[in-house]
C-alpha positions in Angstrom: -7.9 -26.0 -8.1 -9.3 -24.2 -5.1 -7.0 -26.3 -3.1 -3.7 -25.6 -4.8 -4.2 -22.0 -5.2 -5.2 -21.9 -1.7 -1.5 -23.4 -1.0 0.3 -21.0 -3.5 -1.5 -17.7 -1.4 -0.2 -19.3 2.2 3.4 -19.7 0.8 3.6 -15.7 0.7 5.4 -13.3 -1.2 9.0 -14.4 -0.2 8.6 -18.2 -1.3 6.1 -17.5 -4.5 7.9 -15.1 -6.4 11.1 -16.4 -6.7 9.4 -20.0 -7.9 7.0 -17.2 -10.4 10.4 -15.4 -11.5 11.8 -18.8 -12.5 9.2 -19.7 -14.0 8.6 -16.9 -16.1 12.6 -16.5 -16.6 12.9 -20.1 -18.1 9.9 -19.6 -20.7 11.5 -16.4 -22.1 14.4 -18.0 -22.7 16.4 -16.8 -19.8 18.8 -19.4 -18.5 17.6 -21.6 -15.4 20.7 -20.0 -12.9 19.9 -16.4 -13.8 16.6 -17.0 -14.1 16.9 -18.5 -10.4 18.6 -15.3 -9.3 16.5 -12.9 -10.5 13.8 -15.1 -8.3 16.1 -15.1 -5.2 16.9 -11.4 -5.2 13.0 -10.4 -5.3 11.7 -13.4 -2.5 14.8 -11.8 -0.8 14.2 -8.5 -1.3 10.2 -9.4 0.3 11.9 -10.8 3.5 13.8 -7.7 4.2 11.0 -5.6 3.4 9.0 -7.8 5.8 11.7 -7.8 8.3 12.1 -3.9 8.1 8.2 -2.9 8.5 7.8 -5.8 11.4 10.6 -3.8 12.8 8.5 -0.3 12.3 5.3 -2.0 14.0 6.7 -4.4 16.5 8.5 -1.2 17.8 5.8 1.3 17.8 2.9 -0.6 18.5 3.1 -0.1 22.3 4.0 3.7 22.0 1.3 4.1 19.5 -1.4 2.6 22.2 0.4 4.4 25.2 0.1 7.7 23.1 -4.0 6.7 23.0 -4.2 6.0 26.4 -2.1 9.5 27.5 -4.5 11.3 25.4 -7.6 9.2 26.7 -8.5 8.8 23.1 -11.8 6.1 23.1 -11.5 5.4 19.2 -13.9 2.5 18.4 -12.0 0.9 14.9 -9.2 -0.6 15.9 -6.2 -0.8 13.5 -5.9 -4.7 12.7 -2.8 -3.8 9.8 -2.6 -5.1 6.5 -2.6 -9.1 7.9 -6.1 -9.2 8.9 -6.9 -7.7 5.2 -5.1 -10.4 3.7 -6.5 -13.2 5.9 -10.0 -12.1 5.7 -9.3 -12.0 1.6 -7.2 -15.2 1.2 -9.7 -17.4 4.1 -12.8 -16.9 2.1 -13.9 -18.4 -1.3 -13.3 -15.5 -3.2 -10.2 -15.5 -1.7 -9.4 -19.1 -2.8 -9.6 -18.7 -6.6 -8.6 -14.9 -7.0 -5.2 -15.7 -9.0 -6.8 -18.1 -11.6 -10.1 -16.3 -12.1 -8.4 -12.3 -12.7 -5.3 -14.2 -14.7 -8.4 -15.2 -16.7 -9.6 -11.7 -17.2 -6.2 -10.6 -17.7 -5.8 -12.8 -20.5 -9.1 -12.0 -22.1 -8.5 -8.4 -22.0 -4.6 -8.6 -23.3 -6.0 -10.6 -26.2 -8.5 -8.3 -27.3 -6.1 -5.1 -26.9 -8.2 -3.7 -24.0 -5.1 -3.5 -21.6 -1.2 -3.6 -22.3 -0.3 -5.1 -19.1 0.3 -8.5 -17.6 0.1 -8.7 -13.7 2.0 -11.0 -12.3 2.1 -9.2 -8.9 0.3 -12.1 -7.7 1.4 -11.8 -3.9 -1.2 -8.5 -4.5 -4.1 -10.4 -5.8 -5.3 -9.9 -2.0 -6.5 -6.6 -2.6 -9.2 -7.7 -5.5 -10.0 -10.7 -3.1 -10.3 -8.3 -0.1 -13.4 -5.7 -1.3 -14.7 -8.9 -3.2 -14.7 -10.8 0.4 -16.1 -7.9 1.9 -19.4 -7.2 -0.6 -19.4 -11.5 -0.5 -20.3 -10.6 3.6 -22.3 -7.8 3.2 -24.3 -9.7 0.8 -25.3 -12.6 2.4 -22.3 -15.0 1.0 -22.9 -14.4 -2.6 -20.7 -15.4 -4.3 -21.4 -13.4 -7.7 -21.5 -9.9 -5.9 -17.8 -11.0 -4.4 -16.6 -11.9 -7.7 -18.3 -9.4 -9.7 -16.6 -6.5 -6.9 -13.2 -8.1 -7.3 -13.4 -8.3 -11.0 -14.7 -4.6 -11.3 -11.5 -3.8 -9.0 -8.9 -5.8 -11.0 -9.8 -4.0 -14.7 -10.3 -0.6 -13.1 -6.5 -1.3 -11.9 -5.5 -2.6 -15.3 -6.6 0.4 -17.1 -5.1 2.6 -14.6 -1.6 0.6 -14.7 -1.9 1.2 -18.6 -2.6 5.1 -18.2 0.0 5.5 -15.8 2.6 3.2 -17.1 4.2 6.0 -19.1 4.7 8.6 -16.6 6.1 5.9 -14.0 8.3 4.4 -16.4 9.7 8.2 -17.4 10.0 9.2 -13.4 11.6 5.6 -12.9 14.0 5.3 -15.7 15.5 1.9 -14.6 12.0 0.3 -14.9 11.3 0.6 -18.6 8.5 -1.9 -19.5 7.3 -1.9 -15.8 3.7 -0.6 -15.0 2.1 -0.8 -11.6 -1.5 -2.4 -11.5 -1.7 -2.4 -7.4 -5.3 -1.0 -6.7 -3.7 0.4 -2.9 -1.3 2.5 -4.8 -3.3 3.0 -8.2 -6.2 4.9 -5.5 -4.0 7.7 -5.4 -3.7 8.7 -8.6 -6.7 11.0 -9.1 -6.0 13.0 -6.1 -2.1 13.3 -7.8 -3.9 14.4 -10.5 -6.4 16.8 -9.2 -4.6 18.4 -6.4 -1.5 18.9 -8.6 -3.7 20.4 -10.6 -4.5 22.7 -8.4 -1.6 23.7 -6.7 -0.1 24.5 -10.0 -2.5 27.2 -10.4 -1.9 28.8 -7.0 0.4 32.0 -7.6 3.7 31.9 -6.7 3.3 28.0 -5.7 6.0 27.0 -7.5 9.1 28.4 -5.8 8.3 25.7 -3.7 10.0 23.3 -6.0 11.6 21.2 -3.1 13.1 17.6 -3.6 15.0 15.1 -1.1 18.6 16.2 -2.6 17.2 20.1 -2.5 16.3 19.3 0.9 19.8 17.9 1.9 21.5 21.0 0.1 18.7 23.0 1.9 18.6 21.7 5.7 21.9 19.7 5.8 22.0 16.4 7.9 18.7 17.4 8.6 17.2 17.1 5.9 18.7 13.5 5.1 15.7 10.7 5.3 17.4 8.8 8.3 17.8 11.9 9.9 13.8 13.1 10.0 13.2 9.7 11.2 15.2 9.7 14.0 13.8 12.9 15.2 10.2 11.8 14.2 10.6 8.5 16.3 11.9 10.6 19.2 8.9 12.6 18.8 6.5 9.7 19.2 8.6 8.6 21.8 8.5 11.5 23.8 4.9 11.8 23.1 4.2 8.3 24.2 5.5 9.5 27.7 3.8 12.9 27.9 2.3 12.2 31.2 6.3 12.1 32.7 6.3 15.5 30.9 3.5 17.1 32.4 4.9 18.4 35.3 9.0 18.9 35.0 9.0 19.6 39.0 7.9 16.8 39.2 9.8 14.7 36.7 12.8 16.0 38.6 11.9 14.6 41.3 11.4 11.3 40.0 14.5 11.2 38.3 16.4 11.5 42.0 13.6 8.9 43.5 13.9 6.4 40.6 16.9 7.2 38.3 16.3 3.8 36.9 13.2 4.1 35.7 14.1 8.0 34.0 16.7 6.1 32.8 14.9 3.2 30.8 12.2 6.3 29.3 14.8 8.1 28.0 16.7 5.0 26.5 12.9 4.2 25.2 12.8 7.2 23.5 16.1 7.4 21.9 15.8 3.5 20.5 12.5 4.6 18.7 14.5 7.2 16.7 17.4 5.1 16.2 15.0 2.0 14.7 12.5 4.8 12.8 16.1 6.1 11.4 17.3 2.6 10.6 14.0 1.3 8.7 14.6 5.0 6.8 18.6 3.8 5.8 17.2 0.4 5.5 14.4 0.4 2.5 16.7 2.6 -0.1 18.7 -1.0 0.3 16.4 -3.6 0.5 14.4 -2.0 -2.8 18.2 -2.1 -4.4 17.3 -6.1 -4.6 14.0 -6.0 -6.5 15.1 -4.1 -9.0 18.5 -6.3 -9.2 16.1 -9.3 -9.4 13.6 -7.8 -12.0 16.2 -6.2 -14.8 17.3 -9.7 -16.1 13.3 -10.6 -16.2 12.2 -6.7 -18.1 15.3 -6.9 -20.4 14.5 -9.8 -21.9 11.0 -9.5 -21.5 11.5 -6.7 -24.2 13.7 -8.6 -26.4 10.7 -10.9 -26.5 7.8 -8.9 -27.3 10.1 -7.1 -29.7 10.1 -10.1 -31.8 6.9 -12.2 -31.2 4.7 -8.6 -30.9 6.1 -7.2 -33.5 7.5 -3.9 -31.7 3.5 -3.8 -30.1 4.0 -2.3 -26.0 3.5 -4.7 -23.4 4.4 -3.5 -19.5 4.5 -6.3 -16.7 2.9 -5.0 -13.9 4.5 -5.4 -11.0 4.9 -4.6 -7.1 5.2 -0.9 -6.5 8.0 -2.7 -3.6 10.2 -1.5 -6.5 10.2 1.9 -6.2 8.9 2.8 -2.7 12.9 3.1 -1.2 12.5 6.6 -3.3 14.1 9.5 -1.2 11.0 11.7 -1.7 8.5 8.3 -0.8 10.5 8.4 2.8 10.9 11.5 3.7 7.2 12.6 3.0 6.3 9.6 4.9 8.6 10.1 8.3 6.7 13.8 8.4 3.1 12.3 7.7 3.6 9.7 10.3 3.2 12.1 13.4 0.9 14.7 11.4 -1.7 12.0 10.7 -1.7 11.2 13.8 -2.7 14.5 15.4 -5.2 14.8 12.5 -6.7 11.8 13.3 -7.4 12.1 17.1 -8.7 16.0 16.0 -11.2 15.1 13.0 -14.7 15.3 13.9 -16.4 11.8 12.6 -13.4 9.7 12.9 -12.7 6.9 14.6 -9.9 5.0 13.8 -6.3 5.3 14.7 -3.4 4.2 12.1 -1.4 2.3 14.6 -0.4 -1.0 12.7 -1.3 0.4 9.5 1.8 3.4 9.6 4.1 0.6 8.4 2.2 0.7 4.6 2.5 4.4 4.5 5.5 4.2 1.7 3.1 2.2 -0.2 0.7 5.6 -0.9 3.7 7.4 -2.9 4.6 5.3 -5.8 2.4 6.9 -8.3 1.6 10.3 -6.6 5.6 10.9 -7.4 5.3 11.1 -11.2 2.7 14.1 -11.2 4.6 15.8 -8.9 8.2 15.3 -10.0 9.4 14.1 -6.7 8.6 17.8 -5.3 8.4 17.4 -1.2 5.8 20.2 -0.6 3.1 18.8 -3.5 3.6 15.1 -2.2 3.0 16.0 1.3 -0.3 17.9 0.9 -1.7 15.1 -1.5 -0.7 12.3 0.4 -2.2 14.0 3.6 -5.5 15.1 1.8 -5.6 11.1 0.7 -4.8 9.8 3.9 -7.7 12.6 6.2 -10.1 11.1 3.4 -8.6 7.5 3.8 -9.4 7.9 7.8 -13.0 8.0 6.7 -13.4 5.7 4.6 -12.3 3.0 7.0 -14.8 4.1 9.4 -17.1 3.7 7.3 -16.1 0.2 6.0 -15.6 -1.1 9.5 -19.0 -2.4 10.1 -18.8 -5.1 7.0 -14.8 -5.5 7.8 -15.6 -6.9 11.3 -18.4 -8.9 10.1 -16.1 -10.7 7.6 -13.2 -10.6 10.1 -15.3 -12.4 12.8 -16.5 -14.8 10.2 -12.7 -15.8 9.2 -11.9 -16.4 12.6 -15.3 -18.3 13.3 -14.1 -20.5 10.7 -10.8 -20.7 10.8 -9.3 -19.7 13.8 -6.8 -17.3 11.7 -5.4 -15.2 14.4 -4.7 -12.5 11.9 -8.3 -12.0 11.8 -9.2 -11.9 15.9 -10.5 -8.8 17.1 -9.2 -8.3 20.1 -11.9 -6.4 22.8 -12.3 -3.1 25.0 -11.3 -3.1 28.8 -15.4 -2.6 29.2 -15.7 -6.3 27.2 -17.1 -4.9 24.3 -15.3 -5.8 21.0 -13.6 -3.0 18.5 -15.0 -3.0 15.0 -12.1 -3.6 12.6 -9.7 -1.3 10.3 -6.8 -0.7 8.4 -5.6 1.7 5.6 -4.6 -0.8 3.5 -6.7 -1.8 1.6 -9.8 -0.2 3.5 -8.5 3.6 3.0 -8.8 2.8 -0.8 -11.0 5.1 -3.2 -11.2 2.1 -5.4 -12.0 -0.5 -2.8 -14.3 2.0 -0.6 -16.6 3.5 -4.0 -16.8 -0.6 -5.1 -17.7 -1.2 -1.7 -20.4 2.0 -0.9 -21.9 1.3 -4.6 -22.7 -2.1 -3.7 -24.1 -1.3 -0.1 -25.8 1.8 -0.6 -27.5 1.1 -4.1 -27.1 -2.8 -4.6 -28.6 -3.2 -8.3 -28.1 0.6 -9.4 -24.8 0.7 -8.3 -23.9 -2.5 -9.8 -25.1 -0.8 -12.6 -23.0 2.0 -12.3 -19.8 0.3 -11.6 -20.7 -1.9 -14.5 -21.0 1.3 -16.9 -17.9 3.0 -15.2 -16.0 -0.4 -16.1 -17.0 -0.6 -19.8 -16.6 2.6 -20.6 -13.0 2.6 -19.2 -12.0 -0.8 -21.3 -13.4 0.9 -24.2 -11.5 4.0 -24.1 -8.0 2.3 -23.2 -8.5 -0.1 -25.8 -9.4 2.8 -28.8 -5.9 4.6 -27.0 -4.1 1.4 -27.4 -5.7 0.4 -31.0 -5.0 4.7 -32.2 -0.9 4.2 -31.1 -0.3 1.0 -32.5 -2.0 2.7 -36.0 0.6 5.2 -35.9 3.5 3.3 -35.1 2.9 1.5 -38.0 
């Protein structure tokens, strides 16, 4: 079992959903060629995605470290991306038997009307398998603390997808049926929540009722998504190369010396806004396909439970890939991008740079958007609040990261997982926002290091009582349906 779940996590995203979709489409009653083509669009839609945020990272990577060398920025966590989170969750034996063990729970809990969703998000599974490989490290390779971390991680999500499903599936009308049980994305719903909260109650706040299209009436071309990100990626570029800046004398006079070489900056600088602008154009596109794939699968899906659950609400919990091509999602991410930056060479405490990691920044958005009604202004302070706090929290979790990152690589020789070292030969500890910058994944994480027993305790208490209050919800509304 280990061994063929182990195959089915190293086939990725792109080759195991559309075999999933197919699956799933042919025991609903779809047909096996629609059925197929709903599978097809999402694995296709997951190449283009992958293809489009390679292109963010493969393009900024080296003006990202060029911008930390200009600034002489000695940062000890260095950003290793989502990747090295996935290998370190997949190459472990947490890692290994994740899908069967959580569809277990999954099942248990949908059974006993604890949760209304079924996650088939499997590609995502990572996430519970990551903290859980993590607190496996930290405590000595035991198994039962890395199982009982993931498990706490995958109901907290499940409740969370149930609360939330509502309000997504209101904000997203095409995606009726459709919840979101990613713990990444799910993290950043109490600080929606809260901070919404509280900007609502600051006078005269809400004349700053901006969305995308009010932007575009607002700013023009400038205010279209693949606009901003042409002018942030010149930004980066031209911070990348501030040291040619420095002086404009004496840029000048390097620009009659060696034309060539002003040249080749300049054409630098002006391909990172063009590509920044492009991956902007190119998600609203790509996300087109997922939900093209998953309609066939949802519509029928809810034919189904119509008749076999008697009217009773089931949501299938999917990717939040659906939704992140939003026009709000991008243009509050273009403008964190060079903002977080800043903040993160300023903050006392902090030492980790988002370098590879910029590329998951649609991913914090999904269900932020729902509390704040796609407004531009609310969305941007939240998600910089989460992502200041985020900055900490993988700090903090580096430590344990690079212990289970070293250990991967020990083992398997995973180069997703090599740590690469300092020019002084000393070797970076290891980071990344997702899914280190987590509230779920750090509080599981600090519970379990800090207070060991107690805090197991308290994340066992925390659990319970969250089942038990989404299963009365769930119980009270199917009593008055009735």
């Amino acid at each position: 079992m280990e061994q063929f779940f182990s195959y089915i996590n190293q086939m990725g995203a792109p080759v195991m959903m559309p075999i999933l979709f197919t699956i799933i489409g042919l025991c609903i009653g779809l047909k096996f060629g629609k059925s197929m083509k709903s599978g097809l669009y999402v694995g296709i839609g997951f190449v283009g995605l992958g293809i489009v945020t390679a292109l963010l990272t493969d393009r900024f990577n080296a003006p990202l470290e060029a911008f930390s060398n200009v600034f002489e920025l000695d940062l000890s966590v260095f950003d290793m991306g989502w990747p090295a989170a996935a290998a370190v969750a997949y190459n472990t034996l947490i890692g290994a038997l994740i899908i069967p063990i959580c569809l277990g729970v999954n099942f248990l809990l949908l059974i006993t009307k604890c949760t209304r969703t079924v996650n088939i998000d499997l590609w995502n599974y990572w996430h519970f398998a990551f903290i859980g490989a993590v607190v496996y490290f930290l405590m000595d390779h035991s198994l039962a603390w890395g199982y009982f971390a993931a498990i706490v991680c995958y109901i907290i999500t499940l409740v969370m997808a149930d609360l939330t499903a509502e309000k997504f599936q209101n904000y997203y009308p095409d995606l009726k049926g459709i919840s979101i049980p990613q713990p990444f994305c799910q993290s950043f719903t109490p600080f929606a929540i809260g901070i919404n909260w509280l900007l609502d109650k600051i006078p005269g706040f809400s004349k700053l009722d901006i969305d995308a299209d009010g932007m575009k009436k607002k700013f023009g071309v400038l205010g279209e998504p693949m606009v901003l990100g042409v002018i942030v990626g010149v930004l980066i570029g031209v911070l990348s190369h501030f040291d040619h800046f420095k002086d404009f004398s004496a840029y000048a006079a390097g620009f009659k010396s060696n034309s060539d070489a002003v040249v080749a900056i300049i054409k630098n600088i002006l391909l990172l806004g063009v590509t920044m602008g492009a991956v902007m154009e190119l998600i609203p596109r790509i996300t087109k396909l997922f939900i093209d794939g998953l309609m066939p699968i949802s519509e029928k899906t809810r034919e189904v439970v119509a008749k076999k659950f008697k009217g009773k609400t089931i949501h299938i919990g999917m990717s939040p890939a659906l939704v992140i091509g939003h026009p709000t999602t991008l243009v509050v991410s273009v403008l964190l991008i060079p903002v977080i930056l800043v903040i993160a060479v300023l903050v006392p405490g902090n030492q980790f740079l988002p370098i590879a990691s910029l590329a998951g920044m649609f991913y914090l958005f999904p269900l932020i958007l729902p509390y704040t009604k796609g407004n531009v202004v609310k969305t941007f302070i939240i998600g910089l609040v989460a992502l200041v706090i985020g900055l900490y929290f993988v700090t903090d979790m580096a430590p344990d990261f690079t212990k289970a990152a070293n250990d991967v690589f020990a083992t398997t020789g995973d180069s997703s997982a090599h740590i690469p070292v300092k020019s002084d030969g000393t070797q970076y500890q290891a980071g990344a926002m997702d899914f280190a910058s987590s509230l779920f994944g750090w509080s599981i994480y600090k519970f379990t290091a800090a207070l060991k027993y107690a805090g197991a305790a308290i994340l066992t208490i925390i659990t319970i009582a969250m089942v038990w209050w989404n299963r009365r919800r769930i119980v009270a509304e199917e009593h008055q349906s009735k």
